[in-house]
C-alpha positions in Angstrom: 0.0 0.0 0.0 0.9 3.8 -0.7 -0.4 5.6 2.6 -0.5 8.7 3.1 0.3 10.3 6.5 -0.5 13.9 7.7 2.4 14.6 10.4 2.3 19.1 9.9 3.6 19.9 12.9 6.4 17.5 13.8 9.3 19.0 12.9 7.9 22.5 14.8 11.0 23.3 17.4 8.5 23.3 20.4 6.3 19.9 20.5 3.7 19.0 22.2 1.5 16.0 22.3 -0.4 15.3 19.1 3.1 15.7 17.6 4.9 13.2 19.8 2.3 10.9 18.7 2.6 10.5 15.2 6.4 11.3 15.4 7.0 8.2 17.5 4.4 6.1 15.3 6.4 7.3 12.4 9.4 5.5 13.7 8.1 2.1 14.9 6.1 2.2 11.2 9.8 2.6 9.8 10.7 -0.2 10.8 8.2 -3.0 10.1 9.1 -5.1 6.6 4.7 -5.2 5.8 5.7 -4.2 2.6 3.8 -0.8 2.8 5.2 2.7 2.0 4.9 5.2 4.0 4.7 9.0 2.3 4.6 11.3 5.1 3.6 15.3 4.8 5.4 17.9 7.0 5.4 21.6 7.1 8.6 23.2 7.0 10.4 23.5 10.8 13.9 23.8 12.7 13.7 20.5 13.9 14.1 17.5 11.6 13.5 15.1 13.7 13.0 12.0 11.6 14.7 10.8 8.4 13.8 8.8 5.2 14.2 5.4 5.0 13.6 2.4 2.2 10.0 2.6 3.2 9.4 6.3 4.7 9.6 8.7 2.4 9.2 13.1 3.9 7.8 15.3 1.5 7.1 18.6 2.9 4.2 21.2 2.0 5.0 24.9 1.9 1.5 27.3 2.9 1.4 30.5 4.5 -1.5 29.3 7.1 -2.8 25.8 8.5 -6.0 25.6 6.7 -4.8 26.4 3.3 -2.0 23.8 4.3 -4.6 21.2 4.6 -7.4 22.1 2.4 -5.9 23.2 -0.3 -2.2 22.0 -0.3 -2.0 18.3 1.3 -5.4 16.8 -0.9 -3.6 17.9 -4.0 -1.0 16.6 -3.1 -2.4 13.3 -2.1 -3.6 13.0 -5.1 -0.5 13.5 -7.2 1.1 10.8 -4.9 -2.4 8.4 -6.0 -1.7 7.5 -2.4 -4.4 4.2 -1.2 -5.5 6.2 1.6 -5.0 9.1 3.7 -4.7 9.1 7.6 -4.7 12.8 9.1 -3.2 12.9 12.8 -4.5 15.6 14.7 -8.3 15.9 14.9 -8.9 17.7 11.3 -8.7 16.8 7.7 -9.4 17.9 4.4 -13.1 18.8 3.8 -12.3 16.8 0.0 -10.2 14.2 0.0 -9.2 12.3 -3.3 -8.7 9.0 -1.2 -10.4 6.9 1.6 -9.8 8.9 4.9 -8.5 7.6 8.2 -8.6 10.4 11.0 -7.2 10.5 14.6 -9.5 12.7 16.4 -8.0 12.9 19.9 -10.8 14.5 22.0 -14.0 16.8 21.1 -13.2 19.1 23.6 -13.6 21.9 21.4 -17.0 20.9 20.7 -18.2 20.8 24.3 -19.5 23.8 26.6 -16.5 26.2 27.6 -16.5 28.6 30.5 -14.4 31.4 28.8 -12.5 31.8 25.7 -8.6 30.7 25.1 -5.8 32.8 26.6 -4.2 33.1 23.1 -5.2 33.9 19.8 -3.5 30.9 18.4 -5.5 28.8 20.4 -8.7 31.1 19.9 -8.5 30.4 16.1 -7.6 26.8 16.6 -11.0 26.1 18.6 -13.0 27.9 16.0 -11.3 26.0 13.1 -12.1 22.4 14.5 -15.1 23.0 15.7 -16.1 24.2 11.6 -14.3 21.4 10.2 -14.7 18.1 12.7 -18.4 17.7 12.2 -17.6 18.1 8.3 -15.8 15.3 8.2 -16.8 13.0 10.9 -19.0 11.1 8.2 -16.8 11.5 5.2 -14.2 9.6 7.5 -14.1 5.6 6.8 -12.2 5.1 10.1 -12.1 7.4 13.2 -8.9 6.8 15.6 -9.1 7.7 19.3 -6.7 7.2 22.2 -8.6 6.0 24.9 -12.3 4.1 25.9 -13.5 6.8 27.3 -13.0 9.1 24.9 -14.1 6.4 22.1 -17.4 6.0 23.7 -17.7 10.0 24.5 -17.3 10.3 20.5 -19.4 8.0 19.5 -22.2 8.9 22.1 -21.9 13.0 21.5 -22.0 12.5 17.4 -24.0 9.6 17.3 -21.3 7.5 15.1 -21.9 4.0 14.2 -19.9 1.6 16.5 -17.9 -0.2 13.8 -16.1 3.2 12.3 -14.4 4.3 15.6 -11.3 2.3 17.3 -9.7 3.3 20.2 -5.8 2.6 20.0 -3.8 3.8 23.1 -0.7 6.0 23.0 3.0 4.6 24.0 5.6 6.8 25.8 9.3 6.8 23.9 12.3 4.8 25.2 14.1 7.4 26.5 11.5 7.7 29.3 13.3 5.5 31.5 14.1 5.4 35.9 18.0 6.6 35.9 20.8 5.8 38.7 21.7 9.3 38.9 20.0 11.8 37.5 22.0 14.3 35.0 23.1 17.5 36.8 21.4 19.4 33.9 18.7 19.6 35.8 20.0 22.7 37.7 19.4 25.0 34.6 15.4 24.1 35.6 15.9 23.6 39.0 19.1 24.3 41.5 18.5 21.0 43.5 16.7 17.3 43.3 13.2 15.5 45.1 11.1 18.6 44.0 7.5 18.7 43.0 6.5 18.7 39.0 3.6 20.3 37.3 3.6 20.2 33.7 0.8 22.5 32.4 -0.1 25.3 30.1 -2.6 27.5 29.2 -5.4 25.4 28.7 -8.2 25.8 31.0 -8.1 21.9 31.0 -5.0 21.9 33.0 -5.9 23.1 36.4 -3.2 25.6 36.8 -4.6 27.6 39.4 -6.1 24.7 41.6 -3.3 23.0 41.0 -1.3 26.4 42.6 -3.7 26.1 45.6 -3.3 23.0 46.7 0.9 23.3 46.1 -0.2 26.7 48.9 -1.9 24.0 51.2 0.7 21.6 50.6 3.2 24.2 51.8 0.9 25.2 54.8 1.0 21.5 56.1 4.5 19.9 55.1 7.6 19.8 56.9 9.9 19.3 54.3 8.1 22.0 51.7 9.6 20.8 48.5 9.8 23.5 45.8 7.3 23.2 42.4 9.0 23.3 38.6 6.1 24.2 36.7 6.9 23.5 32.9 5.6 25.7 30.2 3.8 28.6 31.9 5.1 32.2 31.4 5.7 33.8 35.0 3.2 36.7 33.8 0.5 34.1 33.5 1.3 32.5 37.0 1.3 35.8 38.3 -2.1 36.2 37.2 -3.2 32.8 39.1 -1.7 33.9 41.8 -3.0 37.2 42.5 -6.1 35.2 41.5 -6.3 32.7 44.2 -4.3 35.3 47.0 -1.5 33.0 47.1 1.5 35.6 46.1 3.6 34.2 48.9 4.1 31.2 47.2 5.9 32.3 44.4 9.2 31.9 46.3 8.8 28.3 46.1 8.5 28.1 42.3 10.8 28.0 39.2 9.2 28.1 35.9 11.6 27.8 33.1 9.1 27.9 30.5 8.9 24.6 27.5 11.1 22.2 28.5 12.3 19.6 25.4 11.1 16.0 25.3 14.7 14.9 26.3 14.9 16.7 29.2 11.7 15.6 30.6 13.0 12.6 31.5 16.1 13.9 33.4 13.5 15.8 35.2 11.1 13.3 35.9 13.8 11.2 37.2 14.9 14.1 39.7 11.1 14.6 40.8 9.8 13.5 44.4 6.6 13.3 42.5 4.7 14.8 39.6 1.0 16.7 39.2 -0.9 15.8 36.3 -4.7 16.9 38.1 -6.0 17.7 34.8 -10.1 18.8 34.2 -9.8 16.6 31.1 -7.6 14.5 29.4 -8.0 12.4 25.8 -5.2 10.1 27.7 -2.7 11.6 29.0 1.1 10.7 28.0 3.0 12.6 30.5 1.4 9.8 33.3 3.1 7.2 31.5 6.4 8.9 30.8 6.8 10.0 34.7 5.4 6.3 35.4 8.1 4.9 33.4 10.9 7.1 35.2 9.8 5.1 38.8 8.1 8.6 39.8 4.6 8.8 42.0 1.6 10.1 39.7 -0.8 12.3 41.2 -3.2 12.8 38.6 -7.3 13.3 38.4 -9.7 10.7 39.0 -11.9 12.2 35.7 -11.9 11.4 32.0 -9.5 8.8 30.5 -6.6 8.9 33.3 -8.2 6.3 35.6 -7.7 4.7 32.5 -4.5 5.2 32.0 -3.4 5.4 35.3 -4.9 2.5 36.7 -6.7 1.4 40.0 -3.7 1.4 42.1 -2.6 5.1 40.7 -3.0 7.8 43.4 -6.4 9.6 41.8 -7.9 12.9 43.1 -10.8 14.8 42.4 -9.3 18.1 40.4 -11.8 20.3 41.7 -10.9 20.1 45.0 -7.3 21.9 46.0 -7.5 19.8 49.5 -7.4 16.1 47.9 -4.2 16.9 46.0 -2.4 18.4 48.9 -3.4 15.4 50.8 -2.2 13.5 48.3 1.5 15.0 47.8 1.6 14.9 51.5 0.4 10.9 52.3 3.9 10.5 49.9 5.7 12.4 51.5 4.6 10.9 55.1 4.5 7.0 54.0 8.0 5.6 52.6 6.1 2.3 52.4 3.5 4.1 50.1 6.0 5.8 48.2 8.0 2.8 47.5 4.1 1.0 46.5 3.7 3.7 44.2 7.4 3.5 42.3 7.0 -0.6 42.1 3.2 0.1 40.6 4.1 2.9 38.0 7.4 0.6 36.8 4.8 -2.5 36.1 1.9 -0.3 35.0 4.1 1.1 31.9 4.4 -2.3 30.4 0.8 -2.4 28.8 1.5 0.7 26.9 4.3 1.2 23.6 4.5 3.1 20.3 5.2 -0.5 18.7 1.8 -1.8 19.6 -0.1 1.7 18.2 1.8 1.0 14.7 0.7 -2.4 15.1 -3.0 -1.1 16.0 -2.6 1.6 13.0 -1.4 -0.7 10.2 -4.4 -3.5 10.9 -6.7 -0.4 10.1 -4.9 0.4 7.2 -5.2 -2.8 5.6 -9.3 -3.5 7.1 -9.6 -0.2 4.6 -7.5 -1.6 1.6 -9.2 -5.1 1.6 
């Protein structure tokens, strides 16, 4: 088979997770012998971060904006390549499309109730562009991928899809996310010293950034040892905001917020970490629990959505809404070495279900259910 792959944003210096999973996809696809070729269409970027092969061939599509990109640009192009199908990563596609259609859709969060618009224009634009194009091409779609059984059943439910078209396929988390002796010394241009707290967030209301800022407050209130937060990819202005917000200025002391932090140094960091927070609102699935899983580091994430799911029943699950729970939580770890220890044994085994060989795998048997 010629298939087609929509990958846009992976070679984009600053990543994030619908790129991570199509990039690492992209590489365990690379190296099956199925006999398949793999044509895969990129936007220009600093970072090339994956290379042709005998079977994986890069051609990259220049457009001044996203949507020209893949409504005008990437189905012509498709079509030149007379490619069997085309499978489009990261919840949109083209409203024609020359071949059969396989799409990832992630979540449909932008098509649910919001409390307030996006903090950035980017973002902003984004929401309005999915929620025009998604229900466009829901039924032109002849597969739907999603990452998790909640959100496959949420999917279906919310845009009344017939069972058979939609396949949930779970993410992996890359190699590299692994527990280390030692951890590198980098670390100190995030943080200046080890067994600190980590919050990876961002903008997106979705995130819990200010709740999660709470309960770090009650944490602090309460604990002995008061280990400092790393907060990855928040601006200080922005926390400042949150924390004028919730009357928690004297906190700030405590924190270090280096803004994105690469892939590669995520795991150094995870390594490093007493624990991490990942009390997300809502999450498709939720990556960054298996990659601080996979370092031997205690998960405190939310008990909502598809990270039970992820997680697992013997994860440490909070309610996100309440500030309390996740204080109690960072502070039953940091009172219970026995727990602590439970908790690094369970995350170590619970890894195991999950790799980026198995979604290929998951991935190529769609593929060829479309070509038959």
């Amino acid at each position: 088979m010629r298939i087609a792959i929509e990958a846009q944003r992976i070679f984009r210096k600053d990543k994030h997770g619908m790129d991570f999973v199509i990039l690492e996809t992209l590489k365990e696809l690379q190296k099956r012998k199925d006999g398949n070729e793999y044509y895969v269409f990129v936007a220009p970027g600093e970072d090339w971060c994956l290379e042709e092969s005998e079977n994986l061939h890069i051609i990259e599509l220049r457009c001044p904006t996203y949507p020209l990109w893949e409504q005008i640009a990437l189905p012509q192009a498709v079509r030149k390549l007379k490619a069997d199908l085309l499978h489009c990563t990261s919840n949109t596609a083209p409203l024609w499309c020359p071949v059969p259609l396989v799409l990832t859709l992630h979540d449909i969060i932008y098509l649910e109730p919001r409390q307030h618009r996006s903090p950035s224009f980017y973002q902003e634009m984004g929401w309005h562009y999915r929620r025009l194009i998604v229900p466009r091409i829901l039924k032109k779609a002849r597969n739907i991928i999603t990452v998790s059984q909640f959100e496959c059943t949420r999917i279906r439910e919310a845009l009344q899809l017939p069972k058979e078209v939609i396949k949930a396929v779970y993410n992996g988390y890359s190699a590299y996310f692994t527990m280390q002796e030692t951890p590198d010394e980098s670390i100190v241009q995030y943080i200046p010293h080890p067994d600190f707290l980590f919050f990876l967030g961002n903008t997106d209301p979705k995130k819990n950034a200010a709740r999660t800022l709470k309960a770090y407050a009650l944490y602090l209130k309460a604990s002995q040892t008061k280990r400092p937060l790393l907060i990855a990819d928040l601006k200080e202005e922005y926390i400042d905001q949150l924390l004028q917000q919730e009357g928690i200025t004297g906190i700030k002391e405590h924190l270090y917020y280096p803004g994105y932090i690469g892939n590669k140094d995520l795991a150094t960091l995870y390594n490093a970490a007493f624990a991490f927070l990942y009390p997300s609102l809502r999450e498709s699935f939720g990556i960054p629990i298996l990659e601080a899983m996979a370092c031997g580091t205690p998960v405190v994430t939310g008990n909502v959505s598809a990270m039970p799911e992820v997680a697992g029943k013997g994860a440490i699950l909070v309610d996100p809404q309440e500030p309390q729970k996740i204080a109690d939580a960072l502070l039953r770890l940091e009172n219970d070495a026995t727990l602590y220890q439970q908790q690094v044994n369970y995350s170590l085994e619970r890894v195991k279900l999950f790799s980026w060989k198995h979604t290929a795998e998951e991935y190529v048997k769609i593929y060829h259910c479309i070509h038959q």
